[in-house]
C-alpha positions in Angstrom: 106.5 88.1 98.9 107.9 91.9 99.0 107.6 93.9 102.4 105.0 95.8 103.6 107.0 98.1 105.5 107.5 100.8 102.9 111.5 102.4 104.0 112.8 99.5 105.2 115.6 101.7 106.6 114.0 103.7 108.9 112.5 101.3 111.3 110.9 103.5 113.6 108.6 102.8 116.6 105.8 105.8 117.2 105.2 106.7 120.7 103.1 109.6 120.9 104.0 112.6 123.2 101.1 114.7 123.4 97.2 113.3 123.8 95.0 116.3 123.4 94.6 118.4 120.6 92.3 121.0 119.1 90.9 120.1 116.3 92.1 123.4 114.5 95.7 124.5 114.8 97.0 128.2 114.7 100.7 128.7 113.6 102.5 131.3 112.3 105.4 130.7 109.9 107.5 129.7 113.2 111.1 129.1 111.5 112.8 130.3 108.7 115.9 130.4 107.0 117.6 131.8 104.1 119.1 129.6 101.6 120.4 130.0 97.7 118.9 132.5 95.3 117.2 134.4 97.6 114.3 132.0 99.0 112.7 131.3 102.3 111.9 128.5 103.9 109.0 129.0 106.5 107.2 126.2 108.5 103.4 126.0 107.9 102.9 123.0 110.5 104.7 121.3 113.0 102.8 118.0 114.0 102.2 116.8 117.4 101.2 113.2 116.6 97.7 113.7 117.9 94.9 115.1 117.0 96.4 116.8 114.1 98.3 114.0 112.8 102.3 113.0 112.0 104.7 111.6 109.7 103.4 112.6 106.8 104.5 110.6 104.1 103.0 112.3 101.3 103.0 115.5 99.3 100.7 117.9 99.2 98.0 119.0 96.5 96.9 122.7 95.7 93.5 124.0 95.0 92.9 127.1 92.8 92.2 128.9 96.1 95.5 128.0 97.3 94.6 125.9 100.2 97.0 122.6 101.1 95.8 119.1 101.4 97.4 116.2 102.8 97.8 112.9 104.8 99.3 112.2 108.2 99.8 108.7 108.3 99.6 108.4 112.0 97.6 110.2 114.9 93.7 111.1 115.1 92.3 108.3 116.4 95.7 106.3 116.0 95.2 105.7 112.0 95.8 108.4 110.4 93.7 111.4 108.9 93.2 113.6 105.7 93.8 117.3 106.5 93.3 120.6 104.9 95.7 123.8 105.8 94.3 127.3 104.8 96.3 130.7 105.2 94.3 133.6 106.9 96.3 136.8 107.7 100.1 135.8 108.8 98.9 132.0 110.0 98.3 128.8 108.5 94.8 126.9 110.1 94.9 123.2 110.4 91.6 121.6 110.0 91.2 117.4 110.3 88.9 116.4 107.0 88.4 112.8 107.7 89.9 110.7 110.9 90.1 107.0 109.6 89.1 104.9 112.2 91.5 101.5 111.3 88.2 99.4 110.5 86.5 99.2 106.7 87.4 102.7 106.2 90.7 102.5 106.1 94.5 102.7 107.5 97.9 104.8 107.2 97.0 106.8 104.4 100.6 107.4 102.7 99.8 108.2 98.8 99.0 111.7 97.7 95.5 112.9 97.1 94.1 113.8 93.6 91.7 116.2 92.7 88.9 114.2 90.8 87.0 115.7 87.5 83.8 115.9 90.6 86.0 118.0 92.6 86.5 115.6 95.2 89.5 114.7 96.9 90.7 111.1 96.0 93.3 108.8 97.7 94.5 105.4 99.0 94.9 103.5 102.8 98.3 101.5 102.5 96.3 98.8 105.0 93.0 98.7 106.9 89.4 97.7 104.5 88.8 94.5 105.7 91.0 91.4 103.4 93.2 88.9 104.6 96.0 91.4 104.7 97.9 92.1 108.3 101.0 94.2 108.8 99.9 96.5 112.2 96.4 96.8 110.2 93.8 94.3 109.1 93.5 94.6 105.4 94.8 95.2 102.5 94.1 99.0 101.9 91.4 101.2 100.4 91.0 103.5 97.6 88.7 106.3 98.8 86.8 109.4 97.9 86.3 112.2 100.3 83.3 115.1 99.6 83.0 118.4 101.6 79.5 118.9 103.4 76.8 119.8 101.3 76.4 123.5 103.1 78.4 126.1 104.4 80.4 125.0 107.5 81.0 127.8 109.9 83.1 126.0 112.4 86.0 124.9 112.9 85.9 121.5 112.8 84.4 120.6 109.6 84.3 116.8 108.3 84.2 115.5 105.0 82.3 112.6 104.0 84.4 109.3 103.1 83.3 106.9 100.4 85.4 103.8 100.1 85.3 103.0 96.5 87.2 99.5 96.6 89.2 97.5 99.3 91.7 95.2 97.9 92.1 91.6 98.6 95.6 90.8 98.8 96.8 88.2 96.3 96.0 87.7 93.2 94.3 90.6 93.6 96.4 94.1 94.7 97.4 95.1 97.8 99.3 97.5 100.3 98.7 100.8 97.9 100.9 103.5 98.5 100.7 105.4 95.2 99.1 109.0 94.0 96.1 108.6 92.0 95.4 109.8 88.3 92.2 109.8 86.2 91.9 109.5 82.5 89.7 111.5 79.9 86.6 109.0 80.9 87.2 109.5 84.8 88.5 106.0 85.2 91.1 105.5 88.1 94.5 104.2 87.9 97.5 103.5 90.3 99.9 100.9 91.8 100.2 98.5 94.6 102.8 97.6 96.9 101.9 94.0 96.6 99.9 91.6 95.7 99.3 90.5 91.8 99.6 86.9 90.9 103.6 86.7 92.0 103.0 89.4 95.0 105.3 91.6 93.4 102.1 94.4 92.7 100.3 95.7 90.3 99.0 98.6 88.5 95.3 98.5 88.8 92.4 100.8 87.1 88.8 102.1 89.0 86.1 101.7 86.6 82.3 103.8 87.4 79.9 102.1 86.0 76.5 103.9 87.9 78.2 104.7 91.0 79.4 101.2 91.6 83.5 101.0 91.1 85.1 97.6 90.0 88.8 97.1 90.2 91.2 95.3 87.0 94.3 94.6 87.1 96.5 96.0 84.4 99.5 94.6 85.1 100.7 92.1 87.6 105.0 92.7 87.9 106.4 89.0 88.6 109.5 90.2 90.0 112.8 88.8 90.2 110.8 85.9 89.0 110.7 87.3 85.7 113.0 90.5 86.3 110.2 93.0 85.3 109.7 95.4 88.3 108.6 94.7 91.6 107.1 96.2 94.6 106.3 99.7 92.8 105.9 102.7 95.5 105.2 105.9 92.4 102.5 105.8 90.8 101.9 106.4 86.7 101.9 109.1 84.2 100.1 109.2 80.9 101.3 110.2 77.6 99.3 111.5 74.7 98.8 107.9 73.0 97.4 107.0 76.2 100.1 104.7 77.3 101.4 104.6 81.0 104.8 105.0 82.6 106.2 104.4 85.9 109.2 103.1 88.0 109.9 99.9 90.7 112.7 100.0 93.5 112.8 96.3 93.3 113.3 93.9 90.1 114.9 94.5 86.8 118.1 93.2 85.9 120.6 94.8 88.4 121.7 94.1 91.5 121.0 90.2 91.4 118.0 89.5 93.6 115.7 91.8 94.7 117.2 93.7 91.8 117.1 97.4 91.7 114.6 98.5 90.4 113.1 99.7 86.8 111.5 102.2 84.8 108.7 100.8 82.6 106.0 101.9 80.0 103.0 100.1 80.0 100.5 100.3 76.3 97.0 98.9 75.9 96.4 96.2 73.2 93.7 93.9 72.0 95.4 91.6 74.4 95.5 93.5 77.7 98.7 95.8 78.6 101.7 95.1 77.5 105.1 95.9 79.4 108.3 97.4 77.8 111.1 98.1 80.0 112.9 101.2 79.6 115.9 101.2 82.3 117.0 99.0 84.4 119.0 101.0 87.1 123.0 100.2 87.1 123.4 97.3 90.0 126.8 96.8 92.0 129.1 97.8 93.3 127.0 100.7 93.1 123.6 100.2 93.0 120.5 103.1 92.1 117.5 102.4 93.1 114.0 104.1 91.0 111.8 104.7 94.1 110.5 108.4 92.7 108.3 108.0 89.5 109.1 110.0 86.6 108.1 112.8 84.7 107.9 114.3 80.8 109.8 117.2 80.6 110.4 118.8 76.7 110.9 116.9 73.4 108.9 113.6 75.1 112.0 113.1 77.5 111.2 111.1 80.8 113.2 112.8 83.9 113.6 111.1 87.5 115.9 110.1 89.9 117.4 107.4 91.8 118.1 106.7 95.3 121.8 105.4 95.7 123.7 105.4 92.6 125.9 108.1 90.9 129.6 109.2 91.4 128.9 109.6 95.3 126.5 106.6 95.9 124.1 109.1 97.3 121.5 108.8 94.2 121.0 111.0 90.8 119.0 112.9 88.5 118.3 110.8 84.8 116.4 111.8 81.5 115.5 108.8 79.2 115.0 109.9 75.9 114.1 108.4 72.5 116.9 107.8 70.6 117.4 105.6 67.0 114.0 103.8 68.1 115.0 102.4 71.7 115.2 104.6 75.0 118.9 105.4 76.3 119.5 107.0 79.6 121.9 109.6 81.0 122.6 110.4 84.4 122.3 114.4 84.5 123.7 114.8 87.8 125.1 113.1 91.1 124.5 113.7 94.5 127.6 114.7 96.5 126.3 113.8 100.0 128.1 112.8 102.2 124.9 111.8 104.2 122.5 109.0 103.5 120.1 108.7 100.9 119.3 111.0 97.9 115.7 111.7 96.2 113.1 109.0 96.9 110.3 111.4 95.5 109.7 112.4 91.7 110.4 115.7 90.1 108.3 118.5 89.8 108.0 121.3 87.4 107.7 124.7 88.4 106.0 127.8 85.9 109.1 128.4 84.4 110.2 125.0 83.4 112.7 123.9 86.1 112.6 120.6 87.8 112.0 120.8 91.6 112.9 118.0 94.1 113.4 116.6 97.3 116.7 114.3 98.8 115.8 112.1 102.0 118.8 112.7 104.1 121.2 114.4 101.7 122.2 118.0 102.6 124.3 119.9 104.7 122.7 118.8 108.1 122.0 114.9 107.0 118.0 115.7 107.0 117.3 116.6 103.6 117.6 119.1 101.4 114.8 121.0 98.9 116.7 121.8 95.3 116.5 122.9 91.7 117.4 121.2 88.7 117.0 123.6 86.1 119.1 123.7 82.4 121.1 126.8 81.2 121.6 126.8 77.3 123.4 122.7 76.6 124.5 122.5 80.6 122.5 121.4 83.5 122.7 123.7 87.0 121.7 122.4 90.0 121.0 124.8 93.2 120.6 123.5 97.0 117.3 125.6 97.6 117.5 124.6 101.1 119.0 122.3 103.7 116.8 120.9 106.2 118.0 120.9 110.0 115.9 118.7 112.1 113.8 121.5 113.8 112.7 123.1 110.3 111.7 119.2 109.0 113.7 115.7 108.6 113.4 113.1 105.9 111.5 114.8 102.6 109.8 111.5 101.0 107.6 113.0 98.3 107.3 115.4 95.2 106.6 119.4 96.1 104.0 121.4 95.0 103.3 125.1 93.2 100.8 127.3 94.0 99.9 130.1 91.2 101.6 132.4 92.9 105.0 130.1 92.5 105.9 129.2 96.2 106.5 125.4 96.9 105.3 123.7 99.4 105.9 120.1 100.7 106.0 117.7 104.1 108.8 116.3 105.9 108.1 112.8 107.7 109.7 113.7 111.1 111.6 116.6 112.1 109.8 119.5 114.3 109.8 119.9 118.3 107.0 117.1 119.0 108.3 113.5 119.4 107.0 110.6 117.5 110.2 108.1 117.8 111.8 106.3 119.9 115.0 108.3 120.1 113.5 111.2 119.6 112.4 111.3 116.1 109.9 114.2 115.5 106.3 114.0 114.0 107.2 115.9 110.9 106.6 119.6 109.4 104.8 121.1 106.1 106.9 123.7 104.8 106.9 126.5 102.2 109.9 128.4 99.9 108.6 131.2 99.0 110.9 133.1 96.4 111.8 136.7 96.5 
């Protein structure tokens, strides 16, 4: 059986600071610095751990409006809680959209939230639902659907409604999901688990609508070092144009020995079921890379992600897999140079103009991160440190950044910021913004 603790090493203990909150927070872009090529980095939020939430562990999603949605995995009423940050004049307003309350509704929500074809705002409870499952939470985790009221709201404090659209079971069925969501042509749901599957290893699992009533299959059910074909998968999937899907696991594969580290694979329907094909299997000791971020297409049908640990500095890397003489071969495009801790744990992102955007865990000047640009410049690859992340400004960046039309980035660090959620001191996290000039 994998964990259910999903960063193993960061063991943290949350003791909250603060107890009261108002429900809608007022803060101006509080700090700031200036970093390479001209950008800004401004803080949008700094969580207290309370009312408003903390440690968020996922990203953050963009309407056309250019409001920011997200999940704090703690706080509210001790669970966790879906929010929704809006900029009027010079400030950002934070506004709770749902509080889950630990029971059937839901735990820890850690993936990111999807815009449905509805509108609606989709995403997953790593525990809580009801099942067999206990890690902190009773259950096994929730997929969920969350609608705005049906009028006008002219408050403040304006809930959305939650619809719990399936609650896993734990083994054989999937559990612990800590993925983003996607949607196909049809509206059908797919993502991964943490666990469960018939070897506990996870799944990737698909949300059928059949008349308002959703029903859950498995896909694909990774057997782990058991069968060396991925295991515990944290990213979620991509599709490509044939319809086939493509993702990564920090666990399994051929490298590293037992728990292995990790793999990038593509799954493609058949008469059958899904079939697996493994793509890369990360290079194992004496310096192992693990694929916790998922990938991405870039040009040409090339597959670009990066790896946690790994590369000339053991920090982690930047890789393309591309299509070459009829089997995939990968390159390592870039090496961290640390010296601090971990590299990227989140996938790339691309912004208007083509460049790949990303995020490093405790890499960086200051050991808390850094934000940077991956971007290519006629046959070479140039990488710029957009910015380095300080502890007050945010601390450990987990998950892929965001564009709004206008072109700033946005994202969430898990703790940083002047509240304390951690033993030690640890802070409750930020949202952030790099705005370029």
């Amino acid at each position: 059986m994998t964990s259910a603790v999903k960063f193993p090493g960061l063991a943290f203990h949350v003791s909250l600071r603060h107890t009261g909150f108002v429900l809608a927070i007022v803060l101006a872009h509080a700090l700031s610095t200036a970093p390479a090529l001209g950008q800004t980095l401004a803080v949008l939020h700094d969580f207290t751990g309370a009312g408003d939430g903390g440690n968020p562990d996922a990203g953050l999603t963009v309407d056309a409006a250019g409001n920011l949605y997200g999940n704090a995995s703690i706080g509210g009423a001790g669970h966790g809680l879906v929010f929704k940050l809006t900029h009027k004049n010079s400030a950002w307003i934070l506004t709770p959209l749902y509080v889950f309350q630990g029971g059937n509704d839901g735990a820890m929500p850690f993936g990111g939230l999807s815009f449905g074809p509805d509108g609606a705002l989709y995403g997953t409870t790593q525990s809580g639902g009801g099942g067999p499952c206990d890690n902190g939470f009773v259950g096994c985790g929730t997929v969920f659907k969350l609608t705005p009221p049906a009028s006008i709201c002219h408050t403040t404090s304006c809930p959305w409604t939650e619809t719990v659209l399936y609650r896993f079971q734990g083994q054989p069925d999937a559990s612990y999901p800590t993925s983003n969501l996607i949607f196909d042509q049809a509206g059908n749901i797919y993502g991964t688990s943490n666990e469960g599957g018939t070897s506990g290893a996870g799944t990737v699992y698909e949300l059928t609508n059949s008349g308002g009533n959703w029903s859950e299959s498995i896909l694909y059910s990774f057997k782990g070092w058991l069968g060396q074909d991925g295991a515990s998968p944290r990213a979620g999937v991509i599709f490509d144009a044939a319809g086939n899907l493509y993702g990564t696991t920090p666990q399994g594969g051929t490298g590293c020995g037992s728990p292995g580290c990790g793999t990038v694979y593509e799954l493609s329907p058949s008469q059958s079921g899904w079939v697996e094909t493994l793509l890369y299997n990360p290079p194992g000791w004496p310096n192992p890379a693990f694929t916790y971020g998922g990938v991405i297409f870039g040009p040409a049908g090339i597959l670009y992600g990066t790896t946690v640990g790994g590369g000339s500095n053991m920090v982690g890397t930047v890789y393309q897999l591309a299509m070459r003489q009829g089997a995939w071969a990968a390159t390592t495009l870039y090496s961290f140079p640390g010296p601090y801790g971990d590299g990227p744990y989140a996938a790339l992102a691309k912004d208007s103009a083509g460049n790949f955007c990303g995020t490093t865990v405790e890499d960086g000047s200051h050991g808390c991160g850094q934000v940077f640009q991956f971007s290519r410049s006629g046959n070479n690859w140039v990488f710029t440190d957009l910015h380095d992340f300080f502890g007050f400004d945010g601390c450990y960046e987990y998950d892929t950044v965001a564009f709004d039309a206008a072109g700033n980035m946005y994202g969430t660090s898990y703790a940083g910021g002047t509240y304390t959620c951690f033993a030690g001191g640890g802070g409750c996290g930020t949202v952030w913004e790099i705005t370029p000039n």
